[in-house]
C-alpha positions as CSV (number, residue, x, y, z in Angstrom):
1,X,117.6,1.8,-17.7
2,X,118.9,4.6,-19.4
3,X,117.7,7.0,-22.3
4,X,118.9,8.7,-25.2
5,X,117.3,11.1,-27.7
6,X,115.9,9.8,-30.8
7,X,117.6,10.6,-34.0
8,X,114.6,12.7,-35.0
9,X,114.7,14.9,-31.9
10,X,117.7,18.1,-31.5
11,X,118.6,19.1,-28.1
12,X,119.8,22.7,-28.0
13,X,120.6,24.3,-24.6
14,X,119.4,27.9,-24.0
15,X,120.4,30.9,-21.1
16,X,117.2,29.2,-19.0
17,X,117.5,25.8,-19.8
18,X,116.8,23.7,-23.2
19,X,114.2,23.3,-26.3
20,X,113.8,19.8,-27.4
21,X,113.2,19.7,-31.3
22,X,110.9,17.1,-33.0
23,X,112.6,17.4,-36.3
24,X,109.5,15.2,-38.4
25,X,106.9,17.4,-36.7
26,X,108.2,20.7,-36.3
27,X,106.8,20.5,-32.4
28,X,109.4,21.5,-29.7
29,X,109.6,21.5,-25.7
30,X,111.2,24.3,-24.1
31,X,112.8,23.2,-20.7
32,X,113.5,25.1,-17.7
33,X,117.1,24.2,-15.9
34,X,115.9,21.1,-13.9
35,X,114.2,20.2,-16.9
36,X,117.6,20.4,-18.4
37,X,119.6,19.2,-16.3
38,X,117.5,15.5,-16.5
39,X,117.9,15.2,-19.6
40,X,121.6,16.0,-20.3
41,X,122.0,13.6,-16.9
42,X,119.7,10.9,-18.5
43,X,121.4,11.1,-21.8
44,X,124.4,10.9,-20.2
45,X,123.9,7.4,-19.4
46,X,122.5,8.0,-16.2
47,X,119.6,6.4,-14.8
48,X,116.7,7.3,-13.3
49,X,117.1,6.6,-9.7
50,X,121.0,7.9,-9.8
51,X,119.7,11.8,-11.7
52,X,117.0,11.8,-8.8
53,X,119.7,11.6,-5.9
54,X,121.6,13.8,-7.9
55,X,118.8,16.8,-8.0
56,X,118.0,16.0,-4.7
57,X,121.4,16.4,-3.1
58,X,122.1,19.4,-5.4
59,X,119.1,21.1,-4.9
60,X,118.3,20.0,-0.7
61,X,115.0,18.6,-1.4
62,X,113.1,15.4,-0.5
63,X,114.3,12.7,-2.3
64,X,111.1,10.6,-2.8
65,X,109.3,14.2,-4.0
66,X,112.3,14.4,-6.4
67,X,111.9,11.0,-7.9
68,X,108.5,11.7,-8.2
69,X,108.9,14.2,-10.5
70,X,111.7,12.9,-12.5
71,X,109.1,10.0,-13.0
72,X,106.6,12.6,-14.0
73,X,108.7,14.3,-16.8
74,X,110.2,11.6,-18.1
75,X,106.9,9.9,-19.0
76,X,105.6,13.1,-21.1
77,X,108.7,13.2,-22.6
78,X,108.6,9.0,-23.7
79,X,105.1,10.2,-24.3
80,X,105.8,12.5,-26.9
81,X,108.7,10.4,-28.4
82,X,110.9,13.0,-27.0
83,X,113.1,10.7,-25.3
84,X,113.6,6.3,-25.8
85,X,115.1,3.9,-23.5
């Protein structure tokens, strides 16, 4: 499955990583890098099993402990309509 940004919702990247913009409610996310760089990889087209053995290999950490929190972010961003599939 992949994921895109909703039409309400403006990415904007920053020197440490990205705010997400709910446009209709004014809330935003800031991001830090690897917060970042799932996003731009999911929204990409990516999915969720090919961005974790990306981060893992690029960062050298355990792959299950790296899909684990790729799962864990992107639920509080589907949570709070940040992201859609």
């Amino acid at each position: 499955m992949t994921y895109a940004l909703p039409p309400d919702v403006t990415a904007t990247r920053t020197e440490g990583g990205m705010v997400l913009l709910q446009e209709t409610t004014g809330r935003y996310w800031m991001l830090n890098g690897t917060g970042a760089a799932v996003v731009q990889l999911l929204t990409e087209g990516r999915t969720v099993p090919a961005v974790s053995a990306e981060l893992s290999a690029r960062f050298g950490q355990d792959p299950a402990r790296v899909a684990a929190d790729v799962r864990a972010l992107l639920k509080q961003l589907s949570d709070a309509r940040l992201v859609t599939p």
